[in-house]
Structure formats: C-alpha cells, structure tokens
ROMAR-123739 format. One record per residue (C-alpha): residue number from 1; chain; x, y negated, z negated. Coordinates in steps of 0.02 Angstrom, whole numbers, plus 50000, padded with zeros to 5 digits. Example, Ala and Ser with C-alpha at 12.3 -4.5 7.8 and 13.67 -1.06 7.14 Angstrom:
BEGIN
@n 1	chain A	X 50615	Y 50225	Z 49610
@n 2	chain A	X 50684	Y 50053	Z 49643
//
This chain:
BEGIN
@n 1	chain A	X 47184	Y 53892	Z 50678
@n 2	chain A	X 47056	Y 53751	Z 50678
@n 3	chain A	X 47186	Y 53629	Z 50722
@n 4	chain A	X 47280	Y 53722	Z 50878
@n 5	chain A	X 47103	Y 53748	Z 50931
@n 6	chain A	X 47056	Y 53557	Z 50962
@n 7	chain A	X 47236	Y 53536	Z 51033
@n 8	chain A	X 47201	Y 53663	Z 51165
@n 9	chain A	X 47041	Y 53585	Z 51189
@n 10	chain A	X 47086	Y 53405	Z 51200
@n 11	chain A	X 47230	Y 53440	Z 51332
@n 12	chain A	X 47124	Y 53546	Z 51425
@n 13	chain A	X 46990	Y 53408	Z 51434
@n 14	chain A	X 47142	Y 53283	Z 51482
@n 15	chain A	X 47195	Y 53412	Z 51650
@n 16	chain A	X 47022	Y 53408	Z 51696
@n 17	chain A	X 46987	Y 53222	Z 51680
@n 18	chain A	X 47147	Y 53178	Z 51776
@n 19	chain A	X 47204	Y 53053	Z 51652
@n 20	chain A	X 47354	Y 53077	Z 51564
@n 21	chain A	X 47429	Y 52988	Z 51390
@n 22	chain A	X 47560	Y 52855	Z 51358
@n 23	chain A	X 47649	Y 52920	Z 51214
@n 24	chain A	X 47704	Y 52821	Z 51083
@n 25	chain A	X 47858	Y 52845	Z 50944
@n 26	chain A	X 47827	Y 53033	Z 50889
@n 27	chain A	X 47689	Y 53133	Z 50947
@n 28	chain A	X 47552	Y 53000	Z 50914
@n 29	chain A	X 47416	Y 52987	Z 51068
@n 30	chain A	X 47416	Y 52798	Z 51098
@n 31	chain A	X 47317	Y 52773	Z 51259
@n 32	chain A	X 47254	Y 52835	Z 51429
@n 33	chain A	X 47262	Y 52744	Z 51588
@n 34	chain A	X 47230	Y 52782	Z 51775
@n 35	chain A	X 47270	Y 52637	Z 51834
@n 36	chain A	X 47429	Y 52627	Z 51945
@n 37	chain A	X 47452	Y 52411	Z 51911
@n 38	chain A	X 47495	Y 52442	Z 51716
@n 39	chain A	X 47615	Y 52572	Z 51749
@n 40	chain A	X 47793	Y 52503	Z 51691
@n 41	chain A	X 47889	Y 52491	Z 51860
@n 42	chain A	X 48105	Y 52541	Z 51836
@n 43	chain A	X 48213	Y 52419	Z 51805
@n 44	chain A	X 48367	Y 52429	Z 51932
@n 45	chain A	X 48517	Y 52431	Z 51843
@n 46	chain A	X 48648	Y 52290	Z 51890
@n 47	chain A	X 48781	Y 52423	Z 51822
@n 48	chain A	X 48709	Y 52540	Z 51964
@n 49	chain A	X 48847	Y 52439	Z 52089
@n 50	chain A	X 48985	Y 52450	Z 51975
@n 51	chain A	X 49130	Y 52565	Z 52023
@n 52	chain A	X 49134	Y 52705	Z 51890
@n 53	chain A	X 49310	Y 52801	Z 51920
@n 54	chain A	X 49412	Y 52639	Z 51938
@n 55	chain A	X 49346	Y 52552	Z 51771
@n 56	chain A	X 49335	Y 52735	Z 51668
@n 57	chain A	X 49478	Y 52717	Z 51618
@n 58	chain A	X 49458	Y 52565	Z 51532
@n 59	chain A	X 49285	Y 52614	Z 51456
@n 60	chain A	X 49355	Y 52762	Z 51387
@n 61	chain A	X 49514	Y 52648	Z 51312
@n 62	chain A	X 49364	Y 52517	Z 51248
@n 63	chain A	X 49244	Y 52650	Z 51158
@n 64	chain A	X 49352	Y 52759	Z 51101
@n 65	chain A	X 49428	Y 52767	Z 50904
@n 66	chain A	X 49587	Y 52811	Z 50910
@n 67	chain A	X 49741	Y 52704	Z 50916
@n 68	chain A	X 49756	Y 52645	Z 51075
@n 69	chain A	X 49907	Y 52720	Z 51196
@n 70	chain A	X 49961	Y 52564	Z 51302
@n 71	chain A	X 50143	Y 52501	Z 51287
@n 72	chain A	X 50231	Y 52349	Z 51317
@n 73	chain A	X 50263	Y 52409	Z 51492
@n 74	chain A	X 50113	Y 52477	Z 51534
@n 75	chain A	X 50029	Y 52302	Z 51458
@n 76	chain A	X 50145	Y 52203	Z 51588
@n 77	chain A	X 50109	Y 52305	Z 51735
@n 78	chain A	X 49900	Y 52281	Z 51687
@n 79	chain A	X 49962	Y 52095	Z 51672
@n 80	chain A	X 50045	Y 52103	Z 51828
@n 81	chain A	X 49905	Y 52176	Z 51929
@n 82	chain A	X 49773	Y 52059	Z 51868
@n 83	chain A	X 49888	Y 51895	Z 51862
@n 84	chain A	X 50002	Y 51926	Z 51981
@n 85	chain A	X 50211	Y 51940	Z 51945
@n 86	chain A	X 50269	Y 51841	Z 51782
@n 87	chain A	X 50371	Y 51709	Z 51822
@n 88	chain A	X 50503	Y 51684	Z 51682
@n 89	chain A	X 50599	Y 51515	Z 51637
@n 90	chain A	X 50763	Y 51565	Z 51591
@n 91	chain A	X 50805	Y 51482	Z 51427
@n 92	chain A	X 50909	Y 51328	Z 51397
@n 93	chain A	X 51061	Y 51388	Z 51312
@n 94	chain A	X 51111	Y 51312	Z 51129
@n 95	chain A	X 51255	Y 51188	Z 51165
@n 96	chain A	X 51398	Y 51223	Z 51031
@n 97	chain A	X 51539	Y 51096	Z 50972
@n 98	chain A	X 51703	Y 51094	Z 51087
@n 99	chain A	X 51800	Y 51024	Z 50950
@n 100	chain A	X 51720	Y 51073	Z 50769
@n 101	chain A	X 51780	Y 50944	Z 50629
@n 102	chain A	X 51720	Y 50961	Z 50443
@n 103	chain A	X 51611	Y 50825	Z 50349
@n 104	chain A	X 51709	Y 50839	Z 50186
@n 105	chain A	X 51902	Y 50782	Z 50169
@n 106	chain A	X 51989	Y 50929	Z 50075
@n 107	chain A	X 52135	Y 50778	Z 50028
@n 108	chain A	X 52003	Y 50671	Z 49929
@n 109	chain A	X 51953	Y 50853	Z 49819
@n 110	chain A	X 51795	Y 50871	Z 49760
@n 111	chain A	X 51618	Y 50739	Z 49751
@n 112	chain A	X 51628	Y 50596	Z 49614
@n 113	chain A	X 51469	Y 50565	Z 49556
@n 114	chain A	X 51512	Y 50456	Z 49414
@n 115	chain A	X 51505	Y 50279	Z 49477
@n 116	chain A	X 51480	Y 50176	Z 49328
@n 117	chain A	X 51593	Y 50029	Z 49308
@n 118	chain A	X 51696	Y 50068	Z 49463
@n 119	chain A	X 51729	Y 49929	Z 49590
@n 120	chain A	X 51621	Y 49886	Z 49745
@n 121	chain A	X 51662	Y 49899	Z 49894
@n 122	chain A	X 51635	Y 49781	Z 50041
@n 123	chain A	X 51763	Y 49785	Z 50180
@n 124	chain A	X 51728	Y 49682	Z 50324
@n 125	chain A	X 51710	Y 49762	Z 50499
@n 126	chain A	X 51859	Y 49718	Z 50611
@n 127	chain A	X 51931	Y 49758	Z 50775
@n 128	chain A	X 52104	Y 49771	Z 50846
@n 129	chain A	X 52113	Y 49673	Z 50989
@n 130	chain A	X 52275	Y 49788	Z 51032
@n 131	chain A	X 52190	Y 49934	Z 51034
@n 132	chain A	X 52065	Y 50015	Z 51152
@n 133	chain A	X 51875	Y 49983	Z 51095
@n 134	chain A	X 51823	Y 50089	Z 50981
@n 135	chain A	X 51615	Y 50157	Z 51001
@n 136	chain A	X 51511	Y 50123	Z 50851
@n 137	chain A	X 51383	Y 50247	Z 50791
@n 138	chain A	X 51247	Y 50144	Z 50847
@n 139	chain A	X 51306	Y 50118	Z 51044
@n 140	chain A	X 51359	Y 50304	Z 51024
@n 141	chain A	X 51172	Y 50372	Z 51010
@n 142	chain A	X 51102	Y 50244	Z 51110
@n 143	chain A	X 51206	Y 50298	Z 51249
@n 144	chain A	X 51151	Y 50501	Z 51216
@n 145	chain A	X 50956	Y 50473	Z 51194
@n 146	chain A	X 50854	Y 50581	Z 51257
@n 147	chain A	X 50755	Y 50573	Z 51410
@n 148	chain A	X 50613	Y 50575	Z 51308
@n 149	chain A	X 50656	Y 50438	Z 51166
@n 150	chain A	X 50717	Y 50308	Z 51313
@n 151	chain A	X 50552	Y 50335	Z 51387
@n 152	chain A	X 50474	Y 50295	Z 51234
@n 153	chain A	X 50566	Y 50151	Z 51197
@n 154	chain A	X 50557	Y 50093	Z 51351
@n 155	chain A	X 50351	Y 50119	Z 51333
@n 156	chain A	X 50333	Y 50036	Z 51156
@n 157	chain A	X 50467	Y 49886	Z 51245
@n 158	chain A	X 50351	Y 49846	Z 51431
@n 159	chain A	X 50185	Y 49846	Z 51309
@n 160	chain A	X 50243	Y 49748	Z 51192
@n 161	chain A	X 50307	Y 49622	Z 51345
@n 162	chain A	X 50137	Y 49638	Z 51412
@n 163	chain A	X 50055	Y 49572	Z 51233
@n 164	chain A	X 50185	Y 49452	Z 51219
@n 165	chain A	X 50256	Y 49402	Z 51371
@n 166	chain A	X 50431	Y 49398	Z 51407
@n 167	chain A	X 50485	Y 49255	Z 51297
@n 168	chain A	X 50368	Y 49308	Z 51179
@n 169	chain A	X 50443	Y 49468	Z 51153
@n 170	chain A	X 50632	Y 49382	Z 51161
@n 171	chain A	X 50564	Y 49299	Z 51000
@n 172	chain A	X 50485	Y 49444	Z 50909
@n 173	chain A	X 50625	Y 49536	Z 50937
@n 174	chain A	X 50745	Y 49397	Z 50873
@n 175	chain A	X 50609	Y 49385	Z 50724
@n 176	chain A	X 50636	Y 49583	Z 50685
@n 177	chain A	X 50833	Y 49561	Z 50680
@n 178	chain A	X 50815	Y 49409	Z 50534
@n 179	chain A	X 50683	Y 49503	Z 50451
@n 180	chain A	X 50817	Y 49635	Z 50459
@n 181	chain A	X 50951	Y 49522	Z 50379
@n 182	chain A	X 50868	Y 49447	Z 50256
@n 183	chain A	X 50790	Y 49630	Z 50189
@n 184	chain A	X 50982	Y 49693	Z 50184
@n 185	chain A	X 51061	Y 49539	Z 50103
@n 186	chain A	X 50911	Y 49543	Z 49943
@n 187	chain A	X 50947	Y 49734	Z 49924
@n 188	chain A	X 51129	Y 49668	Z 49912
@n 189	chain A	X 51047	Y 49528	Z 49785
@n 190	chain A	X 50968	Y 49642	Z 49687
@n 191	chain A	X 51105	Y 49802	Z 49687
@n 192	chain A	X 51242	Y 49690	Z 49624
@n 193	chain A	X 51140	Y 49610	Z 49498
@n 194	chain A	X 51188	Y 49437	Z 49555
@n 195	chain A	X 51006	Y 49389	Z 49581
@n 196	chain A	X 50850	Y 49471	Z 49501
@n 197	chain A	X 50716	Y 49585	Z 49597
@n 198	chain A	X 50578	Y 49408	Z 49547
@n 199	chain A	X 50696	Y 49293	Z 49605
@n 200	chain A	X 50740	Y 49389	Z 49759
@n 201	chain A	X 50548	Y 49401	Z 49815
@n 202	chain A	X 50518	Y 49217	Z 49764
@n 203	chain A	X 50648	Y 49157	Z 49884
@n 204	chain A	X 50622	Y 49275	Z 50028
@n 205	chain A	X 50449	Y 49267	Z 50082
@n 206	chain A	X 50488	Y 49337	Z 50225
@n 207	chain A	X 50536	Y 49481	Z 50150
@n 208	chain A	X 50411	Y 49478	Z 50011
@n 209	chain A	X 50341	Y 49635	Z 50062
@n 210	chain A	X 50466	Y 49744	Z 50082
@n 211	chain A	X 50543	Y 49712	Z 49923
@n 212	chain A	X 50388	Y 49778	Z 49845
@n 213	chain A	X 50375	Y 49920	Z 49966
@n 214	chain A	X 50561	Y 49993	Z 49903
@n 215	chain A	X 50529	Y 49933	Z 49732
@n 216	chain A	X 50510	Y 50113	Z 49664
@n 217	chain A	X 50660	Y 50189	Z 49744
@n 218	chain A	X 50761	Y 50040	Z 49687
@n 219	chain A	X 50697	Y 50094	Z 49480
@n 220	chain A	X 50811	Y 50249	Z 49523
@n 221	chain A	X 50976	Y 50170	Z 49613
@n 222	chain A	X 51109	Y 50125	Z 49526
@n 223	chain A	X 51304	Y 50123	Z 49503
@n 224	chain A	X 51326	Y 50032	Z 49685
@n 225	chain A	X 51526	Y 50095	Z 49768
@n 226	chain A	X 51495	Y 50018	Z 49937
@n 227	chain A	X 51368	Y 49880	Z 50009
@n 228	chain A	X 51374	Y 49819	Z 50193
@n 229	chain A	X 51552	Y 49912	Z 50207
@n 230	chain A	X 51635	Y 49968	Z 50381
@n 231	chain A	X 51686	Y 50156	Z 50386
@n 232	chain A	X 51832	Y 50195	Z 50525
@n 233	chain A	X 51850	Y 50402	Z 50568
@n 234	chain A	X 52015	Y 50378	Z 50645
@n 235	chain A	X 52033	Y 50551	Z 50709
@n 236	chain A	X 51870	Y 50541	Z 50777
@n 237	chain A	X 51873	Y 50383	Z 50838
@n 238	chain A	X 51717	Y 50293	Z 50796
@n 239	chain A	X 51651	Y 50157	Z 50676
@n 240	chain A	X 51503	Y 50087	Z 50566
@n 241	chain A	X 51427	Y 49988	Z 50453
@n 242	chain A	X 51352	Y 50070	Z 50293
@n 243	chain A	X 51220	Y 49991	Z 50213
@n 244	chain A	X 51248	Y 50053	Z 50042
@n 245	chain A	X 51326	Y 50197	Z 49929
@n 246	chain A	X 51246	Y 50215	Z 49776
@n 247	chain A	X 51204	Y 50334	Z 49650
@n 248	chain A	X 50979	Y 50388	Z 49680
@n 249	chain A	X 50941	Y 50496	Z 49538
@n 250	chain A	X 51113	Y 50510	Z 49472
@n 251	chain A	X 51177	Y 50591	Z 49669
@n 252	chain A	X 51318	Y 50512	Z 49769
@n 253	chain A	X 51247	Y 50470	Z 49930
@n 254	chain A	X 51265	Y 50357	Z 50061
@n 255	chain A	X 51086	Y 50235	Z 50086
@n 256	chain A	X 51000	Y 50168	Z 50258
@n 257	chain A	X 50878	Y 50051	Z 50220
@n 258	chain A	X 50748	Y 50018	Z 50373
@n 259	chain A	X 50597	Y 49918	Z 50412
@n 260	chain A	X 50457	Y 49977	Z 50515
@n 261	chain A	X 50274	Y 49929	Z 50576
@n 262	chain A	X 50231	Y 50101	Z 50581
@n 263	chain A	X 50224	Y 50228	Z 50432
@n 264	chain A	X 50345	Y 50379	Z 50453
@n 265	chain A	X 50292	Y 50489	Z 50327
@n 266	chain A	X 50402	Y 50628	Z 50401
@n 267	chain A	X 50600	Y 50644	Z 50414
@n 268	chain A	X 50580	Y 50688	Z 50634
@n 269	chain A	X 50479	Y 50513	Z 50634
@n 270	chain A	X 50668	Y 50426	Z 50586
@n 271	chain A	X 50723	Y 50491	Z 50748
@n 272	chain A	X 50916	Y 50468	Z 50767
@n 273	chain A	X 50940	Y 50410	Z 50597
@n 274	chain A	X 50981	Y 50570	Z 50492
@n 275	chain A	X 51117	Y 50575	Z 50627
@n 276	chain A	X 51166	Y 50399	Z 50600
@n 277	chain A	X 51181	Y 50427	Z 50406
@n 278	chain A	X 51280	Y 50595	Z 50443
@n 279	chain A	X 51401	Y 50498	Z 50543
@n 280	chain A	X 51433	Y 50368	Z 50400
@n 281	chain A	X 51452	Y 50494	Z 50291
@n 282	chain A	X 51593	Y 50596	Z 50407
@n 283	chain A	X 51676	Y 50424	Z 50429
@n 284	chain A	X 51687	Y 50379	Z 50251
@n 285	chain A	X 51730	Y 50537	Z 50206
@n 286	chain A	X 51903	Y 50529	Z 50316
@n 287	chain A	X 51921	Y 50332	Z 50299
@n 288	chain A	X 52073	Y 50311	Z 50184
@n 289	chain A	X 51988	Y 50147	Z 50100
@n 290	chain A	X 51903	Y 50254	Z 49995
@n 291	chain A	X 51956	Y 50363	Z 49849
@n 292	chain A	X 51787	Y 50449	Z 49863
@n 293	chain A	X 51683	Y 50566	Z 49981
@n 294	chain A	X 51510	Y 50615	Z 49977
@n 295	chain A	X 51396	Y 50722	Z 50052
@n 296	chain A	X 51196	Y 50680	Z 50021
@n 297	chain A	X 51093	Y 50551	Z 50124
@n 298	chain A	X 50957	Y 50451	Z 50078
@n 299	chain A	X 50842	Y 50364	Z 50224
@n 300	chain A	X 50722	Y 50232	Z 50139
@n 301	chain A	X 50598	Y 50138	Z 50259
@n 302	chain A	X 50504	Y 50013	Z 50196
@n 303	chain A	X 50329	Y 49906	Z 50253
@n 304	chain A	X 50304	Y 49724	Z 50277
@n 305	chain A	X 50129	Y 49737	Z 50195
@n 306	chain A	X 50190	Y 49815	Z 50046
@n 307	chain A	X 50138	Y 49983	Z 50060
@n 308	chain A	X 50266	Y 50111	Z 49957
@n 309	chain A	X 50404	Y 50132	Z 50072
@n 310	chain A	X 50439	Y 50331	Z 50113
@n 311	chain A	X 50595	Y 50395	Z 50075
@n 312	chain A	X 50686	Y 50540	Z 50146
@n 313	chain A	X 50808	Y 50642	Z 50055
@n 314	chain A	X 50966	Y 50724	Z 50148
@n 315	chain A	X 51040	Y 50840	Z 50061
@n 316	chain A	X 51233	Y 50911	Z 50091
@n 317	chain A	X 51163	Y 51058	Z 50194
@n 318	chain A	X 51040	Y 50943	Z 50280
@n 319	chain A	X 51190	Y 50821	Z 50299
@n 320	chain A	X 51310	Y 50988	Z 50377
@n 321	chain A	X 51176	Y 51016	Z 50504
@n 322	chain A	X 51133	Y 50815	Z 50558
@n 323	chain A	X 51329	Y 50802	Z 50550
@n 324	chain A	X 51354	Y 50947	Z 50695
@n 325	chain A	X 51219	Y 50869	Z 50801
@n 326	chain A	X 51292	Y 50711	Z 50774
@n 327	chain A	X 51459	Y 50794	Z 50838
@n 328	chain A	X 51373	Y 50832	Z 50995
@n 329	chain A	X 51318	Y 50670	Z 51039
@n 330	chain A	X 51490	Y 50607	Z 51009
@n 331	chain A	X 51549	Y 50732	Z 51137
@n 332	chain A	X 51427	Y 50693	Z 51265
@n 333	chain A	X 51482	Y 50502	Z 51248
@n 334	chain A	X 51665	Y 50538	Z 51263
@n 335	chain A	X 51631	Y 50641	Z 51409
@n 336	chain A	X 51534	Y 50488	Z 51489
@n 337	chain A	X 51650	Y 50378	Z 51442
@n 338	chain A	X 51810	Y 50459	Z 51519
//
C-alpha cells in the first residue's frame, strides 16, 4: 500500500509540474527535462524512398528459411531483366579423324620389351628423287600451328632480334642447332658404349651441361634398338628422324631428347612434341625395317646450366590420344597441300 501510494503521488506531482520523464531500459526514472533543444529529433529513414511492393518480393525470398523456390528459368529471366538478353557463343565443334589409322601394326604381334643383345639400328634418312616429296613430321606441325604458338614464336623470334640484332640472332640460332648436334651425337657416345659418360663431358664442353642435366635418366636407359634412325609410314605418307629407342625402366619406348633455356616442368610446356613422338612411334610401328613396335614415349629436356633435366613419361594411352591429334594435323596439311 505504502508503495502505490508514493507512485500516485510522484506522478501526480509530475502532471502538475509539467515535466515529464525520459525513461530508461525497464521502468527505471532516469531524468526530467523541459527543455525542447535536448529532445532527440527523428531520424528520416533513407529506406522511407524505397519502393516496397516491387522489392517484397525479394525481401521476403532474402529473410525467409525455407528452401528457396527459384528455378533455372525463373533465375534467367531475373538475369535477363537486370543484365539484359544472354548472348550465347555457340561452341566450336570437336574435329574427328576423316581417315582413322591405328598406332600398333597387328602384322608385327605383340610389344618386345626385351632388347638385350639385339642389334642397333641406324638407317640413314633418304629420299627418292622419283617420287613425289614426302612431308616430315617436323614441316608437318610447323605448317598446322596454331594461331596462338606462331604468335608466340614469332614474339620470342622479333625480341630476341631486337637483343641481338639481325645477324646476331642468325648466329645464336646457328649456335642452338650445333649445341643441338653435339648433345645428340654424346647421347649416341654414351648409349652405345663407344665412349664413356667422363670422356663424353671432357670433350664436349659445349655440352658439358647438359650431359649432367640428363645424367639421371641416362642411370635408367639401356638396351639401345634404334639411335638417329629414319622411320617411313608408307601408307601414311610421312617421315622422321628418331632420336633413340631404348629400353627407360625396363619399357620399350621411343626417346626425344631436347635442350631448352627455359624449364618445362610440365608435359603442355613441350608443346608439339608429345605429337612429334606419337608420330615416330606410328611410323615405326608400320615401317617394315623393323621387327619391332612400341607404344610408350619418353620426352627428356635437358639445361645448359646443369640443372636436372625434366622428363616426361608417355604412356600407350597417352601415346593413343597424342597419336589421334597428331592424325589431325596430318589431315589439315594434306588438305593444304592438295
């Protein structure tokens, strides 16, 4: 009773007086102002503007729990309406081979991967004057580049002109080729054991490096078939030059040995050269100068400086699939060339 007494009172005495509380959390009396400058003045909201029916749909979709009820098509038509109309490529369709031909010769039978004590093989390349010219695998995919590996060829060639100069980069390029030579012919020296790995590196200087880069995939090559040999397809009409066939890790395969300046740590930084060692392997496969067929690749690129060469395994279904590109390309050449 006492208390709802001085509660009556103390409002009472508040009408009276004419001042009037700011309340705080709860029920608490906090304090009592007249004075019209410390009232709080409202805040206009900048959502006041905002246009409520066109947009409630979207709160509703934004606060609400459940899963949501949009669709593909209605997703594209809210798309649509805030992008504009999609504008869609159409896509490039996959190319497929005219002619198939298979990478393995059913006459030769099966793989030989015993090589030990079997003769070598080095058959010079030679043309038949008679005959019309037949493409080599390396004119072949220069011919079919892409747009986009010519331009960067043709990049890597104008900048290294404009380091060089013109006869400048006549001789570096000249340089590269006999660096190029003399790497192939010690791997010959050292494969067919006619020179050692020391004596190889102590007369090739030039080459110094490189023979140290490939020194740990040449611990694992061995039993040699075919070294700087020339591979004819003769129903495909094409040639090469293999650089070696050899067993790596007791596997028939067939070897490229390259130099670069740059590392390529990665089998797409080779560019056409899976293709190239898929086309040697096709054309050896069918060339009649050789009692055996095989269907693994091995790309080895080695460093001037030394630095461990990398060295890219092909397998025979990574071969199949380099082999049908490389199909392609042949297409697209014959097609030019007709």
């Amino acid at each position: 009773m006492l208390v709802n007494t001085l509660w009556v009172r103390c409002h009472c005495a508040v009408l009276l007086s004419g001042h009037f509380p700011l309340v705080c959390s709860g029920s608490r009396v906090a304090a009592f102002s007249s004075f019209p400058f410390l009232r709080a003045r409202k805040k206009k909201s900048e959502y006041g503007c905002v246009d409520t029916e066109r947009y409630a749909s979207l709160v509703r979709a934004a606060v609400s729990t459940r899963i949501s009820s949009q669709t593909p098509e209605s997703i594209e038509k809210e798309d649509r309406w805030l992008y504009g109309s999609i504008i869609r490529s159409k896509a490039e369709a996959s190319k497929m081979v005219k002619n198939p031909y298979p990478l393995l010769n059913d006459a030769k039978g099966v793989v030989q991967s015993d090589c030990e004590g079997r003769p070598m093989s080095k058959i010079p390349l030679q043309r038949d004057a008679s005959q019309p010219a037949i493409a080599s695998v390396t004119k072949i995919l220069q011919k079919t580049m892409s747009a986009k590996q010519a331009f960067c060829l043709e990049r890597w060639r104008r900048k290294k002109i404009a380091e060089l100069g013109e006869e400048g980069f006549k001789e570096y390029t000249t340089k590269l080729f006999m660096q190029g030579k003399l790497f192939h012919s010690a791997i010959e020296g050292i494969l067919t054991q006619e020179n050692s790995p020391k004596d190889d590196m102590e007369c090739c200087e030039e080459v110094d490096g490189y023979l140290q880069s490939v020194g740990h995939v040449l611990d694992d090559v061995t039993g040699a078939r075919a070294i700087e040999s020339a591979v004819h397809h003769e129903a495909l009409q094409y040639l090469g030059v293999v650089d070696c066939v050899a067993l790596y890790k007791g596997s028939l395969c067939v070897i490229d040995w390259k130099t670069s300046e740059k590392p390529k740590p990665f089998i797409h930084n080779t560019f056409d050269n899976p293709l190239q060692v898929a086309a040697y392997i096709g054309a050896l496969n069918s060339d009649k100068n050789y009692n055996y067929q095989v269907e693994s690749g091995l790309i080895v690129v080695a460093y001037k400086d030394g630095t461990q060469a990398h060295s890219h395994w092909l397998s025979a279904e990574h071969v199949q699939q380099y082999w049908e590109r490389w199909l392609l390309r042949l297409e697209e050449y014959m097609e030019k060339a007709a």
